[in-house]
C-alpha positions in Angstrom: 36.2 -40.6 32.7 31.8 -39.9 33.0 30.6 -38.0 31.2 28.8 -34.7 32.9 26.1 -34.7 35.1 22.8 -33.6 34.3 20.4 -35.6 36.5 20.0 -35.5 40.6 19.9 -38.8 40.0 23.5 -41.8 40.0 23.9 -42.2 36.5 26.8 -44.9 35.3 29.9 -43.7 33.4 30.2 -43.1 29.8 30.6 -46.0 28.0 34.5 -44.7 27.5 35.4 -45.5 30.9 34.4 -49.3 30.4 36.3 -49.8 27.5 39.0 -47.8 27.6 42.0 -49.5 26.2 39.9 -51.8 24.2 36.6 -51.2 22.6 36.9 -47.7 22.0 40.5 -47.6 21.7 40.0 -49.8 18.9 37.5 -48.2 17.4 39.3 -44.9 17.4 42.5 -46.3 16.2 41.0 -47.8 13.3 37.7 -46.8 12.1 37.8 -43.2 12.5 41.3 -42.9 10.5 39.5 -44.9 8.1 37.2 -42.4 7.5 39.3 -39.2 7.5 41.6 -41.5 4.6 38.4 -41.9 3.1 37.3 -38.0 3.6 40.9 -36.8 2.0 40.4 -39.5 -1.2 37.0 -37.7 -1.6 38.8 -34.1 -1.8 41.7 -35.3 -3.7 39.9 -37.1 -6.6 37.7 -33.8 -7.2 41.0 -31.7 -7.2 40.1 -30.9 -10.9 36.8 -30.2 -10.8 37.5 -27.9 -8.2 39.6 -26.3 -10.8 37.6 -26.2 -13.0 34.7 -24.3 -10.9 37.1 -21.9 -9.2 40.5 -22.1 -10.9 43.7 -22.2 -9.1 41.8 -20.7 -5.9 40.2 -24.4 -5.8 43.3 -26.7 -6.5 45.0 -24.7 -3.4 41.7 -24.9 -1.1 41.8 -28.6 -1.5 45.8 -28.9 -0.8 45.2 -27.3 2.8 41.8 -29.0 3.3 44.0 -32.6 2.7 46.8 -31.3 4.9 44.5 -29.8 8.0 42.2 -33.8 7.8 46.1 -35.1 7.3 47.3 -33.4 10.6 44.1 -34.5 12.8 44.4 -37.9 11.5 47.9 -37.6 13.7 46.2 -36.2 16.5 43.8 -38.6 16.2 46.5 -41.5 16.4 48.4 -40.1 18.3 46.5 -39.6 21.2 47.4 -36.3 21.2 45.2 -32.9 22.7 41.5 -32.2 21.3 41.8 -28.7 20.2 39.7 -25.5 20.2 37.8 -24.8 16.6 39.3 -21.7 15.1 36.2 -21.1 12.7 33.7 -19.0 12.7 30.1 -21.7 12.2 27.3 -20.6 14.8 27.8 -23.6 17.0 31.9 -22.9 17.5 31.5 -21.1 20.5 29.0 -24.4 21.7 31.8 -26.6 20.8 34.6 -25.0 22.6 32.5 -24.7 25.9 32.1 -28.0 25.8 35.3 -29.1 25.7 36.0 -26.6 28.1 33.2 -28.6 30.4 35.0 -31.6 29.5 38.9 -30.3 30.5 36.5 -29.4 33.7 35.8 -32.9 34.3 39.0 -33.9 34.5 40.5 -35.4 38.1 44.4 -35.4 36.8 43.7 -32.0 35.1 45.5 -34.1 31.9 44.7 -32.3 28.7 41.4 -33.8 27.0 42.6 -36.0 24.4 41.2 -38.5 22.2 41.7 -41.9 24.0 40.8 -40.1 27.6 37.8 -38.8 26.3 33.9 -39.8 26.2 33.8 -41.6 23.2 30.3 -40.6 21.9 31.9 -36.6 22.3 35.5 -37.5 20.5 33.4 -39.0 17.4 31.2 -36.3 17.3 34.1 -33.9 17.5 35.7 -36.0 15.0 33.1 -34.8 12.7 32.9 -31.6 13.3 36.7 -31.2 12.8 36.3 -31.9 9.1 33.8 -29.4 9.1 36.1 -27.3 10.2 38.8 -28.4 7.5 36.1 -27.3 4.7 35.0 -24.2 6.6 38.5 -22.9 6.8 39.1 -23.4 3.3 36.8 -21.7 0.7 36.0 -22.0 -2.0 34.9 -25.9 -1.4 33.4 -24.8 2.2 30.8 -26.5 1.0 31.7 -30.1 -0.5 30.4 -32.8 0.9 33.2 -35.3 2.0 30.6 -38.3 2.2 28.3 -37.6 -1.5 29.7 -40.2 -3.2 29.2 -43.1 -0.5 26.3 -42.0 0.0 25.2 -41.5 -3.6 26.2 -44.8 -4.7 24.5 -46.4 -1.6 21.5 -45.2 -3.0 21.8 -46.2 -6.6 23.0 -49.8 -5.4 19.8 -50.0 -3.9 17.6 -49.6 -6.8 15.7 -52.9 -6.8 14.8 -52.6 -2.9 13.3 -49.0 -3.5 11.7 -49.8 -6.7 10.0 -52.9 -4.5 9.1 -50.8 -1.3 7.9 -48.1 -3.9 5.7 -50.5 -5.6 4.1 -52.4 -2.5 3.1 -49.1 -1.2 1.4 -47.5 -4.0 -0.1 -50.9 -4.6 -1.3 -51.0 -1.2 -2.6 -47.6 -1.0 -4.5 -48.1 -4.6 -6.7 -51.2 -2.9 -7.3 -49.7 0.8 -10.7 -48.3 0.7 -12.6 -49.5 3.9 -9.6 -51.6 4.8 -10.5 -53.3 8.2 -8.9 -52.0 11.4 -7.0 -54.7 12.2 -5.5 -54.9 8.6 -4.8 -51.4 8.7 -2.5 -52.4 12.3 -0.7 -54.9 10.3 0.2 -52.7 7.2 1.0 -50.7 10.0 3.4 -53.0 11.8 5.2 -53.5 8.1 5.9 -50.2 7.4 7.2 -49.1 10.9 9.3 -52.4 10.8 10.9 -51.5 7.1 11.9 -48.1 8.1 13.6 -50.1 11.5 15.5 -52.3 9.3 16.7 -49.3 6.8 18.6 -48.5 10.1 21.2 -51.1 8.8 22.3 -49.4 5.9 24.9 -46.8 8.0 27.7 -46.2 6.2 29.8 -44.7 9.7 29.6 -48.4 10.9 31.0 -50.0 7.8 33.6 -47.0 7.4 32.6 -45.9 4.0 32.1 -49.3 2.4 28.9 -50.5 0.7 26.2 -51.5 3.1 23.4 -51.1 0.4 19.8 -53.3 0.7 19.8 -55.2 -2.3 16.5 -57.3 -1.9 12.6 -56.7 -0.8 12.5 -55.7 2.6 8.7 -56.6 2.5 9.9 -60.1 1.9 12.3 -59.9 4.5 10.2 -59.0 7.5 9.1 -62.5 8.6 12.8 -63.8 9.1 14.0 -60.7 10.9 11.1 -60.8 13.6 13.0 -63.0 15.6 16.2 -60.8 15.7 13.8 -57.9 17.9 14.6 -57.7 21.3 12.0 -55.3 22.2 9.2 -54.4 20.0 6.4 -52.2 21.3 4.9 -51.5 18.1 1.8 -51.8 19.6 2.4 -49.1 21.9 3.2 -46.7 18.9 0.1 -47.7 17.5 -1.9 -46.4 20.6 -0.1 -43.3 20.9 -1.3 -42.4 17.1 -5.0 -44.1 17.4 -5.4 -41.9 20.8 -6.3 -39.1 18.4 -8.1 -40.5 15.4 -11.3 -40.0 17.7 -14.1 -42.5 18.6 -18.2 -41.9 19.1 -18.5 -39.0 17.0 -15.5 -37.3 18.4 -13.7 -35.1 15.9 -10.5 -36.8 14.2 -7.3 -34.6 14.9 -4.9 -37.0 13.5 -0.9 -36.6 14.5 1.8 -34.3 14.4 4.7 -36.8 13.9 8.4 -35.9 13.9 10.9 -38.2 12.5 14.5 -37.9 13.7 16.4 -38.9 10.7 19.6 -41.2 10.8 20.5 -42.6 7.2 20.8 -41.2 3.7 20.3 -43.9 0.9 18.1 -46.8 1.6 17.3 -45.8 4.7 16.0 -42.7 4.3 13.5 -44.0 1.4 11.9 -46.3 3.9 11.6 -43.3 5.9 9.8 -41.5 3.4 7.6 -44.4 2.6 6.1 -44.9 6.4 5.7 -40.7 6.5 3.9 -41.2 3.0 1.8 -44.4 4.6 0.9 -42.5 7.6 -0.4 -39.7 6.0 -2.4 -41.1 3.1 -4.2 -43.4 5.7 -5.3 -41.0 8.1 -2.8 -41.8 10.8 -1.4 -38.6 10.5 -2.2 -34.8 9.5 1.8 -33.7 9.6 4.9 -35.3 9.2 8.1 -33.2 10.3 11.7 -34.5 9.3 14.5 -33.7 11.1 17.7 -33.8 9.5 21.9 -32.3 10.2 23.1 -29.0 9.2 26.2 -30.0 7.6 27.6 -34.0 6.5 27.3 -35.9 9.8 28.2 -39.5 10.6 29.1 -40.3 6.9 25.5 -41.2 5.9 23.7 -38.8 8.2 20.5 -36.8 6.2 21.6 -33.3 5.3 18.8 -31.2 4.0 20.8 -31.6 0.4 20.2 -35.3 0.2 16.6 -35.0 1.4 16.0 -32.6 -1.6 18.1 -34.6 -4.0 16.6 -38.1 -2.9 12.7 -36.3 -3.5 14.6 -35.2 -6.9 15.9 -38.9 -7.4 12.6 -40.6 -7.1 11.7 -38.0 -9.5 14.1 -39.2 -12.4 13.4 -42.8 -12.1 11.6 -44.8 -15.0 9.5 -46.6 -13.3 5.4 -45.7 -12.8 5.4 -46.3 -9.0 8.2 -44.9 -8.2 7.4 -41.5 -10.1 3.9 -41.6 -8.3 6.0 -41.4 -4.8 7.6 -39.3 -6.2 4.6 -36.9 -7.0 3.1 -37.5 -3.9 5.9 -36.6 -1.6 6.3 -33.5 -3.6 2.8 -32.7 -3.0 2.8 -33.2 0.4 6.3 -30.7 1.1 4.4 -28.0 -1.0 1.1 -28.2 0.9 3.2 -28.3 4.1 1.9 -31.8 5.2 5.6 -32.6 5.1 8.2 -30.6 5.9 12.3 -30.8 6.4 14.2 -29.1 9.2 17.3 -29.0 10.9 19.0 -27.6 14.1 22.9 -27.0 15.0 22.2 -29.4 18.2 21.4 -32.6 16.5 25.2 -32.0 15.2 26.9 -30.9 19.1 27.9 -33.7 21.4 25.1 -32.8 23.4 23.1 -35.8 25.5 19.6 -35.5 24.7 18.8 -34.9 28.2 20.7 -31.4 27.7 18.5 -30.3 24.9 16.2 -28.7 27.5 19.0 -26.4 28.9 20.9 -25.7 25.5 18.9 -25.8 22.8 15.2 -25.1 24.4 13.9 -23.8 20.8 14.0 -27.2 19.3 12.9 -29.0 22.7 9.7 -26.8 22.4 9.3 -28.0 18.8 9.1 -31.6 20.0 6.7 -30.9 22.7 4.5 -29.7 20.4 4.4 -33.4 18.1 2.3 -36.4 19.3 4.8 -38.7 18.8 8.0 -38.4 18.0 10.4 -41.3 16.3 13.8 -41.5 16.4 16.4 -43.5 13.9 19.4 -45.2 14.1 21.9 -45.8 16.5 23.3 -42.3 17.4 20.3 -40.7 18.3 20.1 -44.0 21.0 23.1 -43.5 22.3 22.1 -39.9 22.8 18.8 -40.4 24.8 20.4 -43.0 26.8 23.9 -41.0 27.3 26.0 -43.6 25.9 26.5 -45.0 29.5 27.6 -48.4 30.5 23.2 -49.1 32.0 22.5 -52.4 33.3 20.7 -53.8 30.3 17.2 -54.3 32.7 17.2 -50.3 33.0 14.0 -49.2 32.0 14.4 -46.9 28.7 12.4 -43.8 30.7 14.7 -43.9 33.2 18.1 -43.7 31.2 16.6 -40.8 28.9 17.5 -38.9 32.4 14.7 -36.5 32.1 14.0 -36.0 28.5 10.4 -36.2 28.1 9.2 -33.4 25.3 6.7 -35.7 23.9 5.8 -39.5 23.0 9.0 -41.1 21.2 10.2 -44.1 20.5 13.6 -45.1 18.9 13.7 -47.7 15.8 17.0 -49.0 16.2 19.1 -51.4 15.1 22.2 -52.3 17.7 25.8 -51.5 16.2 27.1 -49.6 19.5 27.6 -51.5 23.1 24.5 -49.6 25.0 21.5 -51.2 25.6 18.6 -51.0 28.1 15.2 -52.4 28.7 15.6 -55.8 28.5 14.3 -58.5 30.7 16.0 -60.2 33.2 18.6 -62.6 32.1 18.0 -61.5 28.0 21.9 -59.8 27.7 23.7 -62.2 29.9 21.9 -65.2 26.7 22.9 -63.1 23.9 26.5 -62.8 25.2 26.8 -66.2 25.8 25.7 -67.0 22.6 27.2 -63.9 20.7 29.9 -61.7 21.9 29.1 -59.0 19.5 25.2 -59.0 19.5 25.3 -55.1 20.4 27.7 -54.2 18.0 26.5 -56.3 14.7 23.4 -54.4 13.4 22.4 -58.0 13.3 19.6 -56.9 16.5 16.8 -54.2 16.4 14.3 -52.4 19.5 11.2 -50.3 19.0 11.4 -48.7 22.5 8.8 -46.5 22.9 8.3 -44.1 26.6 5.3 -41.8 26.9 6.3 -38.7 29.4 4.1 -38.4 32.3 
């Protein structure tokens, strides 16, 4: 079934309607039961220190939040009706018309379920539903099903944040009148370590540890040749545009990051935001993170404080100086953390216009904005079955709020702006190039 309309324009279907009865079958069936296991192992083994914080109040709160995540892992399986939320969060009633719009779309009238659905809106829902499990079940409304992965991804990445830590400080210690051309290559570094971060997502790997154990620095040479498209240098216009030239006074850039990954990821995240600021490439850096735990390893606004408070407790000189820095920079308001209910809706971006035109005005007011990972792609391209030559403007179907490019790394099967001939080699060669992280694009589309 497509997915709904927003463009005048022929759009291809969702990406559901191609695989149906195979890729995301599969992927329903397997990984996303996975994960709820995973979510109801997380409640279970803290059964007493929910005790111990709200007595027997707690223990029974986490026997219904394990039997609601137990009954939608049946649904799940089972093919069986997606169902109104019953809470009471800000976005239910956006949920609900959704799936409304969805039941809408529907040419047998059939019930939406989970294998006849978009996939991009089941997994999202999927999500949202153990929200909902939490929500309806205080006192833990507030756990976090996903701290613990994400927690120890971060810890079992120690030695690749120490080293990122270290070459940037380093760096930014022996920069005074650096050269412009070496300032584009320190440049080109940075961007690519925060594109690479993007394989650390725990959704992908269902939970299980997808940590960076080595330099990434070190590592940048060897993955060069794994970038399909890379218009780095495009980036690097966008923010030079406004550093000014011939006495022209230097504005400098509003950029807005739109986070993917916790852990790893979001460190080399941090350390590009930190990079472009102290060198003048930017005046303001603006994250964007999810309201509630998204995705698995998605950046709630509790692990962006507790990874700034992290960096804080290491032993380690450089690291502490980050550290120091970073804090700096959020109390000054050079940096800043934000988050909005639609990053976490099943929305296209394309929609963000009509439905959430609050945040769409934030991003037209940044000079370039940056998106992560591989569900933020699938977003501005609709998670449709494109031609793989489509040019990335046109399959972000209208949304244009500002310059933006997405650093991603390919685990899902969409993929456009190739050149001629470039998907049909990879598949030869590898059936699951667009699925194995093992591929990365800096796309990058300047509105008109």
């Amino acid at each position: 079934m497509a997915a709904m309309e927003t463009e005048h324009d022929k759009t291809p279907q969702s990406l559901s309607a191609k695989f149906e009865g195979s890729f995301a079958y599969l992927t329903i069936r397997d990984r996303l039961p996975t994960i709820l296991t995973k979510a109801v192992d997380a409640i279970h083994r803290n059964k007493n220190n929910f005790f111990e914080q709200h007595g027997e109040e707690g223990v029974n709160a986490e026997k219904r939040a394990i039997s609601f995540l137990s009954k939608l892992r049946n649904e799940l399986q089972t093919d069986k009706p997606v169902l109104p939320l019953t809470d009471e969060a800000e976005d239910t009633a956006a949920w609900n018309d959704y799936m409304q719009r969805q039941q809408d779309l529907m040419e047998d009238k059939q019930p939406v379920s989970w294998f006849k659905s978009p996939w991009l809106y089941v997994e999202c829902y999927m999500y949202r539903r153990i929200q909902e499990a939490l929500l309806l079940n205080p006192p833990i409304s507030d756990f976090d099903v996903f701290k613990e992965a994400k927690t120890q991804s971060f810890f079992e990445s120690q030695q690749a944040v120490i080293s990122l830590c270290t070459y940037l400080r380093e760096l930014l210690t022996s920069m005074d009148n650096i050269a412009e051309n070496q300032l584009y290559d320190k440049f080109l570094e940075f961007l690519q370590v925060s594109l690479w971060g993007n394989k650390c997502d725990l959704s992908i790997s269902a939970g299980q540890d997808n940590s960076q154990k080595t330099s990434p620095i070190d590592s940048l040479a060897d993955l060069r040749r794994f970038m399909l498209v890379d218009d780095s240098d495009k980036v690097w216009s966008a923010l030079m545009a406004l550093q000014g030239s011939g006495g022209t006074e230097k504005r400098g850039a509003r950029v807005d990051i739109i986070l993917d990954n916790s852990g790893f990821e979001l460190l080399t995240d941090l350390v590009l935001a930190d990079f472009l600021i102290s060198v003048g490439l930017a005046k303001e850096v603006r994250f964007h993170g999810k309201c509630f735990p998204w995705f698995v390893s998605d950046v709630t606004k509790e692990d962006f404080n507790w990874t700034i408070k992290q960096t804080m407790a290491f032993n380690h000189r450089q690291i502490s100086a980050c550290a120091v820095q970073w804090k700096r920079f959020l109390k000054e308001g050079v940096w800043s953390y934000q988050d909005h209910l639609f990053w976490t809706l099943p929305h296209e971006f394309c929609d963000m216009q009509a439905d959430a035109a609050d945040l769409y005005s934030t991003l037209q007011a940044s000079d370039l904005i940056l998106f992560k990972g591989d569900l933020n792609y699938r977003k501005l391209t609709g998670d449709r079955d494109w031609e793989h030559t489509v040019p990335f403007g046109r399959a972000l179907r209208g949304f244009h709020p500002a310059p933006l490019c997405s650093l991603r790394t390919l685990k899902a099967n969409v993929q456009v702006g190739l050149q001629p001939g470039q998907g049909e080699k990879l598949t030869s060669q590898e059936l699951d190039w667009m699925t194995s992280g093992k591929y990365a694009v800096v796309q990058f589309f300047c509105p008109p």
